[in-house]
C-alpha positions, -999 to 999 in steps of 0.1 A, spaced: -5 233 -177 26 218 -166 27 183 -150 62 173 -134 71 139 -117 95 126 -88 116 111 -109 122 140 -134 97 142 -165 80 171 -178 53 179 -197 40 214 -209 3 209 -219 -9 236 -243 -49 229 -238 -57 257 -262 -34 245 -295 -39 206 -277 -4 200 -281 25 185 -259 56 190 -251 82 170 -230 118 172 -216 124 147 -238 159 125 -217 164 157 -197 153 151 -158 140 178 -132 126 162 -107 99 180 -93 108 174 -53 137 172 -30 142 152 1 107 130 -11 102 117 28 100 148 43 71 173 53 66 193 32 79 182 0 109 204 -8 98 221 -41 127 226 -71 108 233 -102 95 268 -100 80 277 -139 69 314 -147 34 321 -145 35 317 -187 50 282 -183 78 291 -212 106 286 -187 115 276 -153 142 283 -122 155 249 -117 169 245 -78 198 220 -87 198 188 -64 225 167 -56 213 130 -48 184 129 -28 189 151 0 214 172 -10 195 207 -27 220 230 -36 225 269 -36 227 265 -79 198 274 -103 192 266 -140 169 283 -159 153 259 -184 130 263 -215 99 242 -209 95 231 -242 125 217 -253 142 209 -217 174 230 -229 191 248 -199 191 287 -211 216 296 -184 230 286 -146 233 311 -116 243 302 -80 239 320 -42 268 320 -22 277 292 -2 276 307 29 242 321 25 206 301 32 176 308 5 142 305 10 132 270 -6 108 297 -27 114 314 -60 91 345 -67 79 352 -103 63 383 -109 29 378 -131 43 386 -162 77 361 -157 99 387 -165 117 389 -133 119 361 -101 129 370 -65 148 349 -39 155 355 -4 185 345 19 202 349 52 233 342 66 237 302 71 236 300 110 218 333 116 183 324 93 160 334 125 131 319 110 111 288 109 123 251 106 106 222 83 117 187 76 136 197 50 143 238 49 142 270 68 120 298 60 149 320 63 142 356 82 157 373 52 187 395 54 185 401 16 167 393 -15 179 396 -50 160 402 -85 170 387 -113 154 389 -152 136 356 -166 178 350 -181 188 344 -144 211 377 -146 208 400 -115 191 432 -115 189 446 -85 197 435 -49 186 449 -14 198 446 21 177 447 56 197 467 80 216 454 112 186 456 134 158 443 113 149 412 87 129 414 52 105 390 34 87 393 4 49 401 7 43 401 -36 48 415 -66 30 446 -73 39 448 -112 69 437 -134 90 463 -113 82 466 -82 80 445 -46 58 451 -14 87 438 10 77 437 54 102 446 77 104 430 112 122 421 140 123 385 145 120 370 182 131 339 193 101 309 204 120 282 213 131 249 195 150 270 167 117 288 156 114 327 155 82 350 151 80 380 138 71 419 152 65 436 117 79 469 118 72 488 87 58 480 48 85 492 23 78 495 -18 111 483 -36 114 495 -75 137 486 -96 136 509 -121 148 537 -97 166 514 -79 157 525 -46 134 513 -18 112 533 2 82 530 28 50 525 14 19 544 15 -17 533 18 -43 551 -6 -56 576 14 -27 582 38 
């Protein structure tokens, strides 16, 4: 179990051994932008709880396009990674079941076409990119001109159920979406290709 705070302690409870650990002076605060509705998560921990993507904040409104990874344990930052400025990511990061790899999702900054909060977008995704528990990248796709991607879940360690769909506008900066297609990204075979339900 891990128990985060606003202000920045950790603490990884091991309810089997009955042991403890803590971040010790290290501080990851568990939410952005504390006002707002809903909280802005930034500590995202594999499902295993021996590490965690870290969405690096800058005072307390300011969340950043840069991620740490960060053993739980000890607090120690195991490596850094950053998005491109000009890009928007989802305020999500997507572990697959064993933590081995973690997905994010972005869009153009100005172009997201998806849903406004307080304190994020849920971004229409243009792309999403795979990365290993080390925060290097594995594999990136790319939605085509005329339609947007999001992450539906992880099927195993290597592969994605991604929907594909045309957003359309609401009103008051909101989109919906007209879902298109289901496509089955693998990363092994690094391709990406429509998916099939049993008995089709």
């Amino acid at each position: 179990m891990m128990i985060t705070t606003l202000k920045g302690k950790l603490w990884v409870v091991d309810l089997n051994m009955l042991e403890v650990s803590k971040s010790h002076r290290k501080l990851y605060h568990s939410y952005g932008d504390p006002g707002s509705a809903p909280s802005r998560s930034l500590v995202f921990p594999d499902p295993n709880l021996e590490r965690f993507v870290y969405n690096i904040m800058i005072g307390d409104l300011n969340v950043t396009n840069d991620y740490r990874i960060v053993d739980s344990k000890t607090g120690n930052v195991v490596s850094q990674f950053n998005i491109e400025d000009s890009l928007q990511t989802n305020p999500e990061v997507l572990w697959n079941k064993k933590g081995s790899r973690f997905a994010l999702e972005y869009a153009q900054k100005g172009n997201e076409q998806g849903v406004q909060s307080d304190n994020a977008i849920l971004v229409s995704a243009q792309g999403i990119s795979v990365y290993n528990r080390n925060g290097k990248l594995v594999s990136t796709l790319n939605s085509s001109s005329e339609e947007r991607i999001n992450i539906v879940n992880w099927l195993d360690e290597n592969r994605l159920l991604i929907e594909c769909f045309s957003p359309s506008y609401m009103g008051s900066g909101n989109w919906a979406r007209k879902i298109l297609f289901i496509k089955l990204m693998m990363f092994q075979q690094a391709n990406c290709r429509p998916f099939k339900r049993p008995g089709k």
